[in-house]
C-alpha positions, 0 to 999 in steps of 0.5 A: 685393737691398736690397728683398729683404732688407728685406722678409725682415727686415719679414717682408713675405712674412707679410702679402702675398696670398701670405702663406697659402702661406708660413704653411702652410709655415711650419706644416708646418716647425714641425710637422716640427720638433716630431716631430723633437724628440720622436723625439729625446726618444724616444730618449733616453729608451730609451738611458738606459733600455738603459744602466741595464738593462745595468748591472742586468745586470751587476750581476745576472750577477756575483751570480749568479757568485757564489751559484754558487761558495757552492753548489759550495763547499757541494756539496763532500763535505768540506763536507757531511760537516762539516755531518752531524758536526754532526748526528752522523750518519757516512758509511758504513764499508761500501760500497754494493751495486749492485742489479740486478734481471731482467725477466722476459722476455714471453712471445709468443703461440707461447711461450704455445702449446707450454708 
């Protein structure tokens, strides 16, 4: 046990004949760690990004709540007659008349035939 530990902490099992296995996996290791590390910075990245679109969201949403009520106060008839008094033009004292107009019918080819 004492040899074992010693040798771990010289790091014998880095210059012994067996030393190519151990350093390919000690390679392979560094290689799992790097992509880990990566992956990780990946996501962070896509967490912060989701985070600030989320609040442009929200920022975006509660203006638009907002020129939504401005267009139904100006759609209001009370705000659109003030704006014409302003121009002088008046709303109407008669009320309008539905026009209807009558489509001739088609004739068919019998019709045609007997008049």
């Amino acid at each position: 046990m004492k040899n074992g530990v010693y040798s771990i902490l010289k790091a014998k099992f880095l210059i012994d004949d067996d030393a190519v296995k151990n350093w390919r996996f000690i390679v392979f290791i560094l290689l799992l760690a790097i992509v880990m590390i990566a992956n990780t910075q990946r996501f962070e990245q896509k967490v912060f990004k989701i985070t600030e679109l989320t609040g442009r969201v929200k920022e975006l949403r509660s203006e638009f709540v907002d020129r939504r009520s401005e267009l139904m106060k100006l759609k209001m008839e009370s705000t659109v007659s003030e704006k014409m008094i302003e121009k002088e033009i008046f709303p109407s004292t008669v009320p309008p008349i539905k026009i209807k107009v009558k489509k001739e019918e088609d004739k068919s080819f019998f019709k045609k035939l007997w008049q």
